[in-house]
ROVOMAR-705214 format. One line per 8 residues: their letters; for each residue x, y, z of C-alpha. Coordinates in steps of 0.02 Angstrom, whole numbers, plus 32768, in hexadecimal, padded with zeros to 4 digits. Layout:
BEGIN
A) X/Y/Z | ...
***
This chain:
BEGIN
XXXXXXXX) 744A/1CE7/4E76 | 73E0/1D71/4EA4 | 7382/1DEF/4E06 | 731B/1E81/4E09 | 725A/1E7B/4E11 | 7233/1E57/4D50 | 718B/1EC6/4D16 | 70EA/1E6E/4D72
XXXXXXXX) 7148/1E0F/4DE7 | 70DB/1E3F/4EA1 | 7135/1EB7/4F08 | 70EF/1E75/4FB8 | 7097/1DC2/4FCD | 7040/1D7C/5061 | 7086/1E0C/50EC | 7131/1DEB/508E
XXXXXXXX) 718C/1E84/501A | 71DF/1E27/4F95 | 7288/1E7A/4F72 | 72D0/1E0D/4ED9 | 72D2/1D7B/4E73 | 734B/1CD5/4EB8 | 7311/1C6E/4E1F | 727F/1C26/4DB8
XXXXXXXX) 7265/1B67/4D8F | 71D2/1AF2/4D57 | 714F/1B22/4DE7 | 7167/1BC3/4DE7 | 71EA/1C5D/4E27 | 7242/1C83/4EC3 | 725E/1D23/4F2A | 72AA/1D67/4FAB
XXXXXXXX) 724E/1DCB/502C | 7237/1DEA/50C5 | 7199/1E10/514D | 71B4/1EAB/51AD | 7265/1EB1/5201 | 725A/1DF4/5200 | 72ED/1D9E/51BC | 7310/1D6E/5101
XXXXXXXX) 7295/1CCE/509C | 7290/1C92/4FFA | 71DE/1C89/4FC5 | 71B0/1C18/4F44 | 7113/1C48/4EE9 | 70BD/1BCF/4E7A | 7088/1BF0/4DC3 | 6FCF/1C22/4DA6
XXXXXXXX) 6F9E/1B95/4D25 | 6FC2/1B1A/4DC8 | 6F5F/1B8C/4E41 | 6ECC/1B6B/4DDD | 6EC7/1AA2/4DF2 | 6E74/1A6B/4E93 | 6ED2/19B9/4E7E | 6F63/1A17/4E9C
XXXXXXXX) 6F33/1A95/4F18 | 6EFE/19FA/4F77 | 6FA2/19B6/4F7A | 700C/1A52/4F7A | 6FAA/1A60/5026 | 6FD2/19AB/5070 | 7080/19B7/5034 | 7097/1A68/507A
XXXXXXXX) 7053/1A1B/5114 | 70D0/1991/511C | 7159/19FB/50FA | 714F/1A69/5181 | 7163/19B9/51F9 | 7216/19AF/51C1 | 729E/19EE/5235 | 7316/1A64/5208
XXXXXXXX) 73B5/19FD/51FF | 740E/1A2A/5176 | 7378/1A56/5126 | 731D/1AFB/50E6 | 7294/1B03/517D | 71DD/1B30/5123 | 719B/1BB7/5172 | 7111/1BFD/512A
XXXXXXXX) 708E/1BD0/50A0 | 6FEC/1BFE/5057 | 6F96/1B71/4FF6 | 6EEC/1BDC/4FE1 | 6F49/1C90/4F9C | 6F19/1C8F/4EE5 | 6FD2/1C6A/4EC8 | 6FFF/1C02/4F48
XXXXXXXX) 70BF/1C0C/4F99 | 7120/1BBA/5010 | 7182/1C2B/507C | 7253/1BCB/50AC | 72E0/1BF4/510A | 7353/1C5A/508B | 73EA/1BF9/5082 | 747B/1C8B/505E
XXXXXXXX) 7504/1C1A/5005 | 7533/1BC2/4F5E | 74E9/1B33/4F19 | 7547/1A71/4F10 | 7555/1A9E/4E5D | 7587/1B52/4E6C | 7612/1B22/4EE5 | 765C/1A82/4E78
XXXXXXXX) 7659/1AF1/4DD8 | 76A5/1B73/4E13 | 772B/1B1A/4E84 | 7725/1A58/4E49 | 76FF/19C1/4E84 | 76F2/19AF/4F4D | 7771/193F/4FB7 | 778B/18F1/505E
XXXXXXXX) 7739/1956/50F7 | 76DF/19CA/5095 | 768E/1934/501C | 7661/18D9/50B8 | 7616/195D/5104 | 75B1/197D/5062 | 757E/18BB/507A | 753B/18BE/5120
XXXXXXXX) 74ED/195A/5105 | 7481/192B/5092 | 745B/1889/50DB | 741F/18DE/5171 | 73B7/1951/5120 | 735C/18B9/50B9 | 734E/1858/515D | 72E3/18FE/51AF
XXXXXXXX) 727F/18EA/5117 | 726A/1842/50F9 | 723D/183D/51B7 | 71AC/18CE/51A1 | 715C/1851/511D | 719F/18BD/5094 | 7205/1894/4FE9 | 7285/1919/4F8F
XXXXXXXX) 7255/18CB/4EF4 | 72CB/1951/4E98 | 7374/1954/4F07 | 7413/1997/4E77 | 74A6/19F5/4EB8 | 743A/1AA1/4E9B | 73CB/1A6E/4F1E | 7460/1A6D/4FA0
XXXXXXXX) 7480/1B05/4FDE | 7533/1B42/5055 | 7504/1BBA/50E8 | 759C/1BCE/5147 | 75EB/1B41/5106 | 756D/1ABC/5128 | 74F5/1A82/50B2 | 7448/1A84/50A1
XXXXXXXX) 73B8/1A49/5046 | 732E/1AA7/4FF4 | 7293/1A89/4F82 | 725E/1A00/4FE3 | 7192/19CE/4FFC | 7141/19FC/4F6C | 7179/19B2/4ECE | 70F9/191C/4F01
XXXXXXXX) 7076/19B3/4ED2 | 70A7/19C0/4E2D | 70D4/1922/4DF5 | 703C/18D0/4E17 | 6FDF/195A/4DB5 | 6FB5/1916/4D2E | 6F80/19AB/4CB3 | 702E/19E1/4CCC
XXXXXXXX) 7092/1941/4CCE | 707C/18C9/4C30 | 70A7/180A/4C3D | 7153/1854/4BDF | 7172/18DC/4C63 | 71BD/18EB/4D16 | 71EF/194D/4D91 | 729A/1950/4DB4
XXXXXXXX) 7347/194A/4D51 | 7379/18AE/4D07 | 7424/1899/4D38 | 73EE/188F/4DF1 | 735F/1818/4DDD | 7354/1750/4E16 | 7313/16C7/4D95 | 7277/16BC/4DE7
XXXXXXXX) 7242/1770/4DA8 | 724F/1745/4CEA | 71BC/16BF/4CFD | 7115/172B/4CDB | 70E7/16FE/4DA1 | 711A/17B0/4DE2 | 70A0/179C/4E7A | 70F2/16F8/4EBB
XXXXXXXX) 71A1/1764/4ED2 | 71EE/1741/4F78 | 727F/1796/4FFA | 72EF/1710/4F98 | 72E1/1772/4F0E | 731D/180A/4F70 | 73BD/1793/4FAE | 73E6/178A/4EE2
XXXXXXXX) 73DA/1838/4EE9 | 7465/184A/4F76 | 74DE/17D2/4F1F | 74DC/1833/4E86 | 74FC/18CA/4EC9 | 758D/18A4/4F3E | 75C3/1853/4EA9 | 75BD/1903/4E3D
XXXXXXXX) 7604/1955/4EE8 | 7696/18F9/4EF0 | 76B2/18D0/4E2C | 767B/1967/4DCB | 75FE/18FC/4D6B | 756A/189A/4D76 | 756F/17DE/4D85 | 7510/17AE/4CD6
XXXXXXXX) 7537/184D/4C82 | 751D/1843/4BD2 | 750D/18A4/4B30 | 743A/18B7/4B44 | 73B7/189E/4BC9 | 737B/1806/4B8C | 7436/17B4/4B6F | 7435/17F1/4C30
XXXXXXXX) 7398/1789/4C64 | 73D9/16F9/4BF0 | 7487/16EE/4C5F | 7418/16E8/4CEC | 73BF/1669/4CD2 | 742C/15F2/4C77 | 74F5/163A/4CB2 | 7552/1642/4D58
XXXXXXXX) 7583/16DA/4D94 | 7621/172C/4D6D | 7666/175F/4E1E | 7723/176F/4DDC | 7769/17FE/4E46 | 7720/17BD/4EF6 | 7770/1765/4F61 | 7767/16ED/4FF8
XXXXXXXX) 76BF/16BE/5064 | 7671/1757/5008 | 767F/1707/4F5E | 763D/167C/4FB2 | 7594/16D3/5007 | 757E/173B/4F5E | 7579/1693/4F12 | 74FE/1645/4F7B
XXXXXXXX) 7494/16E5/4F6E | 7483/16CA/4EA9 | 7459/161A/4EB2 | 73BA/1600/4E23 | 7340/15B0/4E9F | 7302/1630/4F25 | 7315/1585/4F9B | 73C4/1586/4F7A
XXXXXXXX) 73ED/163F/4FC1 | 7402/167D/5084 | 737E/16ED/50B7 | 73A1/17A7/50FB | 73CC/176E/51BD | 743E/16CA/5174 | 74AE/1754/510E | 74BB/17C3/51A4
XXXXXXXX) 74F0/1744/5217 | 755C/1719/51A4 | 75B9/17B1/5185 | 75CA/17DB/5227 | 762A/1732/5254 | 7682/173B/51A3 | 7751/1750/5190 | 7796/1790/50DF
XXXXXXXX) 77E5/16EB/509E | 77C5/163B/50F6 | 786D/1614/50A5 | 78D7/167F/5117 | 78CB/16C6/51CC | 7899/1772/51B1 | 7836/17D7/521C | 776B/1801/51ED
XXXXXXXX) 7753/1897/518A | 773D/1929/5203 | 7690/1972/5219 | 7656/1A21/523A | 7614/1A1E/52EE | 757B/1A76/52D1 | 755D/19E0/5241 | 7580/1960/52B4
XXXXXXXX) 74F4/19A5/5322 | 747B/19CB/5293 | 749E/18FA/5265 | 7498/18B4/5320 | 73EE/1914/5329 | 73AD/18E6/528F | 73E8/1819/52E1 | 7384/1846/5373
XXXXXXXX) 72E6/1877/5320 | 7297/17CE/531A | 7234/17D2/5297 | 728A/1778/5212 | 7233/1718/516F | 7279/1673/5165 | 72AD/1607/50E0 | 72FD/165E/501C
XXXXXXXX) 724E/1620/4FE1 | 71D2/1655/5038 | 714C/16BD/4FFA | 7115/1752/5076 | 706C/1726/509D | 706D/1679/504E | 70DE/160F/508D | 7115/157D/5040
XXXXXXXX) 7159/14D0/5087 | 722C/149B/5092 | 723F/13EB/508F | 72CB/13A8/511E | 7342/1370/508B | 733D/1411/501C | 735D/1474/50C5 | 73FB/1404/50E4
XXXXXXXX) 7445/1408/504E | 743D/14B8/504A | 7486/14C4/5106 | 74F7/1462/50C4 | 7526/14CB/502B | 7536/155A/50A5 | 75AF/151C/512A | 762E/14DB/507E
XXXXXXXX) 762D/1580/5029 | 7655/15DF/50D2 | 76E4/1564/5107 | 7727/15D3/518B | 76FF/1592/5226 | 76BB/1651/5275 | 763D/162B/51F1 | 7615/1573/51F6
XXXXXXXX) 75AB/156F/529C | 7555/160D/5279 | 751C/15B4/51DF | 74E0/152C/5235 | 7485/1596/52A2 | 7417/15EF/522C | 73A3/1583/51E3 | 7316/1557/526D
XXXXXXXX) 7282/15CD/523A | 71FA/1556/51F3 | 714F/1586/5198 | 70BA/1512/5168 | 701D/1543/50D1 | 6F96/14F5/513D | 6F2B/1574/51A9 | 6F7F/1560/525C
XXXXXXXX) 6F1F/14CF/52DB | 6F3B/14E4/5399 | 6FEE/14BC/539D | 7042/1454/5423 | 7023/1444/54D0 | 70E1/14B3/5504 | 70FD/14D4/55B3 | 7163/1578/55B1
XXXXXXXX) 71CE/157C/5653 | 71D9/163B/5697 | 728F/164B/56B6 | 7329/169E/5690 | 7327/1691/55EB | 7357/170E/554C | 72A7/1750/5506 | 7280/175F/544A
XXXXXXXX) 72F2/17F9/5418 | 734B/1805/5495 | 73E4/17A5/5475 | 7473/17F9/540A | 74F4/174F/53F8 | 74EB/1693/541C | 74E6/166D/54C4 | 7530/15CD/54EF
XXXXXXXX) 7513/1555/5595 | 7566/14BA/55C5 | 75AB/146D/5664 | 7630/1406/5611 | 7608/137C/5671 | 75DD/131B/55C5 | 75F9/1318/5514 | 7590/13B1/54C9
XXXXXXXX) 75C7/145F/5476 | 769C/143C/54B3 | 76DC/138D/5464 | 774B/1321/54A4 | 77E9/1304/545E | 78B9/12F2/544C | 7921/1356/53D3 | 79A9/1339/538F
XXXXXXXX) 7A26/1369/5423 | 79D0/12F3/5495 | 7979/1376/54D5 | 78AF/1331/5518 | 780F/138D/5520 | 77A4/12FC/5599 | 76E7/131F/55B2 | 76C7/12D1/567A
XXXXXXXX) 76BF/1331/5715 | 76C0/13BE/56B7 | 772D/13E7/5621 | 77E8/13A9/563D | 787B/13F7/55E0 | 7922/13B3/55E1 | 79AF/1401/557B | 7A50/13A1/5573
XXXXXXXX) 7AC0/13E6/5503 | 7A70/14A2/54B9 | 79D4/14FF/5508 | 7936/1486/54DD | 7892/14E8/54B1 | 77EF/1495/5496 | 776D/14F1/5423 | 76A9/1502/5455
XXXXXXXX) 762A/152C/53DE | 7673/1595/5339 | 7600/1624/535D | 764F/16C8/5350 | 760E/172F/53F7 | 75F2/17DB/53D6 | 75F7/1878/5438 | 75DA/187F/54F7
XXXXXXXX) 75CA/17E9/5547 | 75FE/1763/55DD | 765F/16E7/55FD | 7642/1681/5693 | 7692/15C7/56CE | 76E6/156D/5759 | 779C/1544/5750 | 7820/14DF/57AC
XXXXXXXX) 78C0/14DF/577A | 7921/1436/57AD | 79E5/145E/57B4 | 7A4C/14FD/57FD | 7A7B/1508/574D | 79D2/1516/56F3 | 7975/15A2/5699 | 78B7/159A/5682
XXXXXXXX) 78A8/15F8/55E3 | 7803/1644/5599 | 7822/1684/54D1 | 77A8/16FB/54AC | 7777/1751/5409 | 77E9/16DD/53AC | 77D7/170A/52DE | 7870/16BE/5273
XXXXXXXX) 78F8/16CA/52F0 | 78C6/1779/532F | 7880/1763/53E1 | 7876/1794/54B5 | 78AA/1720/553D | 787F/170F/55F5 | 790A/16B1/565B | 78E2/165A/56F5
XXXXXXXX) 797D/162E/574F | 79BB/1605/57E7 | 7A1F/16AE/57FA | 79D0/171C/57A1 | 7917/1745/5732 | 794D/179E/567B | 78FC/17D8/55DF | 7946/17E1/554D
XXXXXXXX) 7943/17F3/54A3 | 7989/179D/5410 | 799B/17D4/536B | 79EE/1790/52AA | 7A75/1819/52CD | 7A94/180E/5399 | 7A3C/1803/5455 | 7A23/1870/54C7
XXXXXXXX) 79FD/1857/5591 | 7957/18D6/55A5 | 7951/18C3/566B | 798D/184F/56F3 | 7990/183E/57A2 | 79EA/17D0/581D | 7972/174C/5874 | 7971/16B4/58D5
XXXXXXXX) 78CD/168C/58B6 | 78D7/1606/5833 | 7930/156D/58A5 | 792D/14A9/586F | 7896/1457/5899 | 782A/14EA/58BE | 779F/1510/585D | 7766/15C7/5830
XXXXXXXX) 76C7/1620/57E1 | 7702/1693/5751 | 76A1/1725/56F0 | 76F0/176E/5670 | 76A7/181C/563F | 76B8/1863/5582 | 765B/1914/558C | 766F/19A8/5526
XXXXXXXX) 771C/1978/54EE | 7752/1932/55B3 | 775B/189A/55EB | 7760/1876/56A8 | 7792/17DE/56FB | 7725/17B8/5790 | 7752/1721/5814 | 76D2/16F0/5899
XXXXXXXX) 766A/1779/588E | 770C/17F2/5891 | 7757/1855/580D | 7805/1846/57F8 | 7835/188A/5758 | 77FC/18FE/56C2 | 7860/1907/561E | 783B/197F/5572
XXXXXXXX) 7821/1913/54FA | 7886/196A/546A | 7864/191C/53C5 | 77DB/1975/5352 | 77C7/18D8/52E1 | 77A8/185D/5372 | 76EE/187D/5392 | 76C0/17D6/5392
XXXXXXXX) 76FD/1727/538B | 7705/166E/53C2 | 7714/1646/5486 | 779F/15AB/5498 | 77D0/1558/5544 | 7880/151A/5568 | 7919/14F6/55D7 | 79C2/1527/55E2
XXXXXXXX) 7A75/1555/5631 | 7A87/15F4/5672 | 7B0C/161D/55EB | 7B4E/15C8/5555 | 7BFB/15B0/55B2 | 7B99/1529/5602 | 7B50/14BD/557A | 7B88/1415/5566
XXXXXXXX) 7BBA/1417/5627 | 7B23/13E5/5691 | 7A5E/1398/5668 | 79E0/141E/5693 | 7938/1420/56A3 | 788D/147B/56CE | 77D7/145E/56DD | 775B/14C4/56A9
XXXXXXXX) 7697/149B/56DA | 75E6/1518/56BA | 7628/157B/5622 | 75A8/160D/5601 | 75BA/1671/556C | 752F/16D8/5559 | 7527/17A0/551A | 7521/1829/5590
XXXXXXXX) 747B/1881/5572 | 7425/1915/55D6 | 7377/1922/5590 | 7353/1876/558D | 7283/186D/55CB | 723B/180E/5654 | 71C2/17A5/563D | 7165/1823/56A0
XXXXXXXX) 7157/188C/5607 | 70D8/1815/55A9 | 7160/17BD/552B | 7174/16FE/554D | 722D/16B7/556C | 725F/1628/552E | 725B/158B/557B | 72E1/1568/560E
XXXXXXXX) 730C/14AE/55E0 | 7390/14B9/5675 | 733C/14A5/5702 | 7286/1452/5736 | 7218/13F0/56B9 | 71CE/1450/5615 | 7193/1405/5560 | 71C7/147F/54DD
XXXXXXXX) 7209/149C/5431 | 72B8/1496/5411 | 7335/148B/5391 | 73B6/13FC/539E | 7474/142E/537A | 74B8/136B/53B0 | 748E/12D7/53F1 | 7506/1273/5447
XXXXXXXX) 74C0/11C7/5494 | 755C/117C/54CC | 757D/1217/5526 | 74CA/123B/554A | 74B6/12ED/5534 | 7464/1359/54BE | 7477/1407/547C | 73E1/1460/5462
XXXXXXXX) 739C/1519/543D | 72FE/1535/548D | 7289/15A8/53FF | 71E5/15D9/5413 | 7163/15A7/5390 | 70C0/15DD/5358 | 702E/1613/52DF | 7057/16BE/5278
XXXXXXXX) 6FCA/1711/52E0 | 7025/16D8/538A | 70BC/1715/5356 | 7071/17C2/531C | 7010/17C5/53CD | 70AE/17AC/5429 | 7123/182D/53C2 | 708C/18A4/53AF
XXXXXXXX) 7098/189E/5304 | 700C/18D4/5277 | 6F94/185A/5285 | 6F6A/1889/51CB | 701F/1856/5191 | 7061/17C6/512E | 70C6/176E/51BC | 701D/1760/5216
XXXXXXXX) 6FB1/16F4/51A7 | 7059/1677/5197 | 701C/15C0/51DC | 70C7/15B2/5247 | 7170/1609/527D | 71F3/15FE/5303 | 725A/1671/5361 | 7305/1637/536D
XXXXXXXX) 7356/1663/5434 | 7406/1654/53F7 | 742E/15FD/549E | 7469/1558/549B | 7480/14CF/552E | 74B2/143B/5547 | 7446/13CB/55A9 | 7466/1312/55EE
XXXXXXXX) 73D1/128F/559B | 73B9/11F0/55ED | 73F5/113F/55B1 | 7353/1108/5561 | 72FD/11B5/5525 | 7254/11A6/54BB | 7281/11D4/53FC | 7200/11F1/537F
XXXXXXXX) 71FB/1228/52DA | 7184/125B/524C | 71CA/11C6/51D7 | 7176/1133/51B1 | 70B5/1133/5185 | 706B/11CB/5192 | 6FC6/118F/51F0 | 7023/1141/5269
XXXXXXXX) 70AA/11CF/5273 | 705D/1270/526B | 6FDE/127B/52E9 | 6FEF/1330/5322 | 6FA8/13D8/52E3 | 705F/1417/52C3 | 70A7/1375/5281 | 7101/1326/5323
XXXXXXXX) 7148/1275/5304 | 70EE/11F0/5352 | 714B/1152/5311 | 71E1/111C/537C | 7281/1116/531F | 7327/10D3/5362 | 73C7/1139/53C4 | 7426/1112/5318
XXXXXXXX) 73A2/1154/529C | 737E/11DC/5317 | 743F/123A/5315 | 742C/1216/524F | 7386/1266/5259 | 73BA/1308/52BE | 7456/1330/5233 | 73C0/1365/51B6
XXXXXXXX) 7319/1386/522C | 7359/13F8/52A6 | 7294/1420/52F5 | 727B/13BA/5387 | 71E7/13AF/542B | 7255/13A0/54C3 | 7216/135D/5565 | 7290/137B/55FC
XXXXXXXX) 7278/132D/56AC | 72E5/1397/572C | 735E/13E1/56A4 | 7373/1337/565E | 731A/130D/5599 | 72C1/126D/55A0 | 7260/126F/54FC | 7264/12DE/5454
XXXXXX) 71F2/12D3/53BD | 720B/131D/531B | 71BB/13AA/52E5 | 71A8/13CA/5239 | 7109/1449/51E7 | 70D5/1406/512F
***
């Protein structure tokens, strides 16, 4: 709330008139003001008695420094700051809204859409920061801000400054307020805090958004730190996968909480209750942009854990049982493969060796921060990211010449990989439908039993759109294209709210899509009659072979511009690193996620990053590509492992298994060590090692 100048406060600071008071806290006071006819900042000035400490000038400087690295989404950008002034400031982006508080206080606690969008606001501002190398360390609801409805976060990058000052902060004193704090923060340690402790931070206050109270609240600080500690949370009041993420997110070991990115991805693929079919909350387009960028920024810490600047091992078992926690307490199924997805990012305490010999293949292939959703490749010609199956109206999903589906009684659909695909993005395959009487059907942002479909038939190609309450036909046309035994290529086109159908090179339809809440959703393939008058009277069947799913990106760079690709595992022969999503020998195929991995001060080089910075001097980190294939393997592939004796096993500077291990132990072995070397001969794996970084 803004307040006249008070009696000594500075009228102009730094080029900047100061024309009133927003508040006053530990460090020091806040203004507004404003340089020339330049538009509105809060300036934060810091008290005198701190100016005079070089410990803390030092650090006010680095973490100044560090801040300004962080990108604005959903966060107050840092703008300005003066570290030398004899009061040194830090110049933000004035945020003109309430505060989380303000706002439940004055209209109570916050539900459904607007909650959510709370949620994921925040986590995408701590996944900007956490990704600069930076930690809130004092995130409450009066550090998150409304402008037009969306939320922001302030105060961020320079409580580290004070905290670690020791003249000012006693073994009995911290910075920040209690209720929002994690366990680890009550232990004397205050330099070993980490982004987990940030996580806490999140869960507690989407808990007080969407409650009215804190979790642990209690009738004194200390009764406060006490409950957490020793107490679960009380979360009464929120509901569904929510609950279940704000649960995870106050777990008492930092190991046990998501990071930043894990939340987001979460959120973003989350519906309101995994015990009905309702539709995801809806999000503000403008956050939904500020949260795919802040996804496409790259530069994510990995692990709850681990330390900024001193990273720490994860043993293969503690990160599976924690996977494993995550995919039961987000039991829808939008959620469950996004979970599984999240958790590849490795880091290592020794100094980095020369790593691996990788052959990077120069190809079509996304480039770090570049891709917005999963991208999914598989020729269905074997068991890999499409299953087969039967259900329970005799209806058969068979993996072969492609993938065969046969409805005989009701419309058979066979689900792919759970992922929920967001915004713009492509659909490509070939399809052959087998009877005059078959429908090739593509479902399309499916959440709950909300979703689009695309209806290949012999007379005619349709969208459509079903719904709890009805369906609606969004376009068709008349066509003859689609006859028995003839096989067609298919794109189909979602962009900017259109999707076009495209067959053979040719367009030959465009519909609107029409439903705000369906902005992203599981792909499913299937087969069907024309019209329900028609079930139970004929068999009918279609084939679908080369399903692409991949987003639809404009700025994606070339190789050209000096950032590596990943490696193309499709096509030619390439060793590389790769994270396994299934092994299946009988079928011989594999599913793999090509990532690129390398020392801290590689990774810096390649994102351009401050050499200076945290995330540089880590031993070891990957860069997830969020594209997964499915590749054939031959009959006898070479499996190693890291188990067994360790002089015998662990050979290589980066820990690659040397010690041959069987096809059995191997598919047990990729359920909890998903890290893996992969060596491909024309498109085809014939040997993979695991990695793993002590």
């Amino acid at each position: 709330m803004k307040s006249p100048l008070r009696p000594g406060d500075p009228e102009s600071l730094g080029g900047y008139q100061l024309l009133s008071r927003l508040g006053e806290g530990g460090m020091g006071a806040v203004f507004l003001g404003r340089r020339g006819d330049g538009p509105l900042v809060a300036i934060k000035i810091i008290k005198p008695e701190y100016a005079h400490e070089e410990e803390f000038r030092n650090r006010f400087r680095s973490e100044v420094k560090r801040a300004r690295q962080v990108p604005p989404f959903c966060t107050a950008a840092v703008l300005d700051a003066d570290p030398e002034h004899r009061t040194p400031y830090l110049v933000v982006e004035y945020v003109d809204g309430p505060s989380l508080d303000e706002v439940v206080a004055r209209e109570g606690p916050l539900a459904d859409s607007r909650l959510h969008g709370v949620a994921v606001g925040v986590a995408t501002a701590l996944t900007a920061i956490h990704g600069a190398g930076v930690i809130h360390r004092d995130l409450k609801p009066r550090n998150v801000l409304f402008a037009l409805g969306s939320p922001k976060v302030i105060d961020f990058g320079i409580a580290r400054a004070l905290e670690v000052t020791s003249q000012h902060t006693h073994p009995d004193q911290m910075v920040g307020t209690v209720a929002y704090m994690a366990p680890e923060r009550f232990d004397g340690v205050h330099r070993d805090i980490t982004p987990a402790a940030d996580v806490f931070a999140w869960g507690a206050v989407i808990a007080y958004a969407g409650t009215g109270r804190t979790p642990f609240r209690a009738d004194s600080p200390v009764a406060v730190a006490a409950r957490i500690l020793t107490q679960p949370p009380d979360l009464t009041g929120l509901h569904g996968t929510l609950a279940d993420l704000v649960a995870l997110a106050l777990s008492k070991d930092p190991e046990d909480r998501p990071t930043a990115p894990e939340l987001l991805n979460l959120l973003l693929a989350q519906n309101t209750d995994p015990n009905t079919f309702s539709r995801p909350p809806t999000l503000d387009p403008k956050l939904r942009q500020a949260a795919e960028a802040a996804q496409l920024s790259g530069h994510h810490v990995s692990g709850g854990g681990k330390r900024l600047g001193r990273p720490v091992p994860a043993a293969p078992s503690r990160r599976s049982r924690r996977l494993r926690t995550v995919v039961a307490v987000t039991a829808a199924a939008t959620l469950a493969a996004t979970a599984a997805g999240l958790y590849s990012r490795r880091l290592g305490d020794d100094p980095p060796p020369p790593g691996p010999d990788i052959t990077v293949a120069q190809a079509a292939m996304p480039v770090p921060g570049a891709v917005r959703g999963p991208w999914v490749v598989d020729a269905l010609d074997r068991r890999g990211q499409w299953t087969p199956k039967t259900d329970d109206y005799g209806g058969r999903c068979a993996v072969g010449k492609g993938l065969s589906i046969t409805a005989t009684d009701v419309r058979t659909m066979c689900a792919g990989p759970e992922e929920a695909f967001p915004g713009d993005q492509s659909i490509t395959f070939s399809v052959t439908v087998q009877t005059p009487l078959t429908c090739a059907e593509v479902q399309f942002r499916a959440v709950g039993d909300a979703s689009y479909w695309l209806d290949l038939c012999p007379q005619l190609i349709r969208i459509r759109h079903e719904g709890a309450l009805r369906s609606a036909t969004l376009s068709e046309t008349e066509s003859t294209l689609f006859q028995p035994g003839t096989a067609h290529d298919v794109v189909l086109s979602l962009q900017n709210e259109t999707a076009t159908v495209t067959v053979g090179g040719t367009p030959v339809l465009d519909a609107e899509l029409t439903d705000p809440s369906l902005l992203a959703g599981q792909v499913a393939l299937g087969a069907g009659p024309i019209d329900a008058s028609q079930y139970q009277q004929a068999t009918v069947t279609a084939t679908f072979r080369k399903v692409e799913i991949r987003p639809i990106e404009t700025d994606i760079p070339s190789p050209a511009s000096g950032v590596t690709p990943f490696t193309d595992v499709r096509t030619g022969s390439s060793t590389s690193i790769v994270e396994v999503h299934g092994y299946y020998p009988k079928s011989r195929s594999i599913v793999v996620e090509p990532v690129l991995f390398m020392s801290g001060p590689e990774y810096c080089t390649m994102f351009a990053l401050d050499p200076d910075g945290d995330v540089c001097q880590r031993a070891w980190l990957t860069e997830d590509s969020r594209m997964t294939i499915t590749l054939p393997i031959v009959a006898d592939p070479k499996l190693t492992s890291t188990r067994g004796n360790d002089q015998e096993c662990l050979k290589h500077p980066v820990t690659v298994g040397d010690c041959k291990t069987s096809i059995a132990d191997f598919t047990d072995l990729v359920e909890v060590s998903p890290l893996y070397r992969l060596t491909t001969v024309d498109g085809t794996a014939t040997a993979l090692a695991e990695v793993y970084v002590p």
